[in-house]
C-alpha positions as semicolon CSV with decimal commas, in nm:
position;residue;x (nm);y (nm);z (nm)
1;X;0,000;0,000;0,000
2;X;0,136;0,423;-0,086
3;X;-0,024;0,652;-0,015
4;X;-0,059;0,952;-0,248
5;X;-0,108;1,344;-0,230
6;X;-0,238;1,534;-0,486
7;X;-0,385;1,914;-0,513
8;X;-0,530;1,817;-0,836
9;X;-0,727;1,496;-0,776
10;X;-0,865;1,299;-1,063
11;X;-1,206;1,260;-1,128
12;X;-1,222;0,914;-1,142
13;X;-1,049;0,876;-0,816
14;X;-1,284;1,107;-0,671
15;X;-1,583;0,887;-0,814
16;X;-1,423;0,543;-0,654
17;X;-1,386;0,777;-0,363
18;X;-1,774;0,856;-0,321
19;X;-1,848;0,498;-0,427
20;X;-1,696;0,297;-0,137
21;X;-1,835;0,584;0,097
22;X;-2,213;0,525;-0,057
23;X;-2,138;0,154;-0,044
24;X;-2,052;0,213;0,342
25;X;-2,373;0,428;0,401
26;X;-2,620;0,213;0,215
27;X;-2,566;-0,028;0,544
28;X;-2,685;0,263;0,777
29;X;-2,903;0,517;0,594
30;X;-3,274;0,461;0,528
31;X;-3,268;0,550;0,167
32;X;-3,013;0,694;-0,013
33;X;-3,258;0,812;-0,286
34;X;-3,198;1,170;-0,381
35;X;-3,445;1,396;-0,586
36;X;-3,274;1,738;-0,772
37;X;-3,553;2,054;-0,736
38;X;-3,525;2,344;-0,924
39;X;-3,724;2,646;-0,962
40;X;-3,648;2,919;-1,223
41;X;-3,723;3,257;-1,292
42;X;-3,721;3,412;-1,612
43;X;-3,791;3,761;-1,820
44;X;-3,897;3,632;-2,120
45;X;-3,604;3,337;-2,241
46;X;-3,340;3,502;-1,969
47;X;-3,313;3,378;-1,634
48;X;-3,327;3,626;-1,401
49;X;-3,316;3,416;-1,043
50;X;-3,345;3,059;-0,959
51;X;-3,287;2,815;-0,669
52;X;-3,191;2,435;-0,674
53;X;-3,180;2,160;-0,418
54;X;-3,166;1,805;-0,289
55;X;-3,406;1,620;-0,116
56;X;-3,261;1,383;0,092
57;X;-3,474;1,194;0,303
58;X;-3,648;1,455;0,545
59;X;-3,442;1,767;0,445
60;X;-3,458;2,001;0,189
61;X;-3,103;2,067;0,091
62;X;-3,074;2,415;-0,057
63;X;-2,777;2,496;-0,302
64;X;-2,783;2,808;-0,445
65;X;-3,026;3,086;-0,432
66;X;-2,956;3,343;-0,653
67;X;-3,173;3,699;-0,854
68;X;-3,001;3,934;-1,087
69;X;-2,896;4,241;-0,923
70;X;-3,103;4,444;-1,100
71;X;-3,415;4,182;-1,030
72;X;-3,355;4,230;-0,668
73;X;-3,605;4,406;-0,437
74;X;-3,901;4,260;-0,593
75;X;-3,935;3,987;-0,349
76;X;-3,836;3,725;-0,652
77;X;-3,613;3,543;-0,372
78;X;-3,881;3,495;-0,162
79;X;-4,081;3,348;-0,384
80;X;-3,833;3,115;-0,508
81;X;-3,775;3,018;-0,162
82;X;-4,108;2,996;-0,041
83;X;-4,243;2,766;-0,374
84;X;-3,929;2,544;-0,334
85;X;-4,008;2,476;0,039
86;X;-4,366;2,400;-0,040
87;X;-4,277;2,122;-0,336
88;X;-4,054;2,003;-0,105
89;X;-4,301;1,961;0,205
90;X;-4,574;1,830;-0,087
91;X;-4,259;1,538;-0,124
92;X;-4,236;1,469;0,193
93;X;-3,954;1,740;0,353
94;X;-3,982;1,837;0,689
95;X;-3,678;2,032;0,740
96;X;-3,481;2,285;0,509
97;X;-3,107;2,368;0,544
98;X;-2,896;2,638;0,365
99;X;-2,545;2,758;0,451
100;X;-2,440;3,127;0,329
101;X;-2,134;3,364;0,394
102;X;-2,144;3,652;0,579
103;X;-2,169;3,903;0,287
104;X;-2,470;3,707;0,118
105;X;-2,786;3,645;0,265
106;X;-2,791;3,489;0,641
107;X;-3,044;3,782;0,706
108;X;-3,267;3,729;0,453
109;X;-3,296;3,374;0,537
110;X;-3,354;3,399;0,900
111;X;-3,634;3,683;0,787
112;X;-3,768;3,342;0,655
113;X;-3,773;3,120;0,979
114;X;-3,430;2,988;0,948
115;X;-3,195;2,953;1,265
116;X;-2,818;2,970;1,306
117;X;-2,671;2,631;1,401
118;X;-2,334;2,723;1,318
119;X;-2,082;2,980;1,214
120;X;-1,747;2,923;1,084
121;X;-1,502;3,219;1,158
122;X;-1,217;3,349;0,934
123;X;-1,372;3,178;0,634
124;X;-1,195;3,142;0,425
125;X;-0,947;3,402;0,550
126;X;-1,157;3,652;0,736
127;X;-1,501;3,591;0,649
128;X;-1,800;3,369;0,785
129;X;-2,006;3,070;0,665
130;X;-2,340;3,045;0,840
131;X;-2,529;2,753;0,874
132;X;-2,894;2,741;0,911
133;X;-3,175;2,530;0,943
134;X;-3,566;2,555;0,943
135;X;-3,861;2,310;1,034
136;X;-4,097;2,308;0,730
137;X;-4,364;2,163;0,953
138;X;-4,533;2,374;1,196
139;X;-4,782;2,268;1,395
């Protein structure tokens, strides 16, 4: 056995990587069934905003979030966020998580219902990365 380091790792290695770790995990998780959401908004044929996501299990995963600058202010993001939740919760979501740096949105999303779990500090340098969460299911 050698072991290697590399700061350029090759995408097949990478793929036999996450293979033997979904091998391991298909032993403890319930499912391992994944379902892509997206939800787009456009002017015409341009997109203007959009937001994408996993569902995994219970939790809405979200991955990006993003409306033109110039789109912005006309509660677009809201909406995006608010119709992704609810096609979520329709497929069976009961929780949403997001992470976001400091300079991007961690406001807008707690304006939302989300709560800090976690904060990273000097991210990547001197930044933050905040973490939050939010049950889709109120009673």
């Amino acid at each position: 056995m050698r072991f290697e380091f590399t700061t350029k790792p090759d995408s097949t290695d990478i793929a036999d990587l996450r293979a033997i770790l979904t091998a391991f995990n298909r032993n403890h998780f319930e499912t391992l069934e994944q379902t892509e959401m997206a939800l787009y908004a456009k002017d015409e044929e341009t997109l203007i905003g959009g937001i994408n996501g996993v569902l995994f299990g219970n939790w809405l995963e979200i991955e990006y979030l993003a409306v033109a600058e110039k789109h912005r202010g006309k509660r677009i993001g809201e909406k995006l966020l608010r119709d992704l939740e609810q096609q979520a919760i329709l497929r069976g979501a009961k929780f949403s998580f997001i992470y976001t740096f400091g300079f991007q949105a961690k406001d807008f999303y707690k304006k939302y219902g989300y709560q800090e779990v976690l904060t990273l500090t000097e991210y990547p340098l001197t930044g933050t990365e905040h973490y939050l969460i939010k049950n889709l299911i109120t009673e």
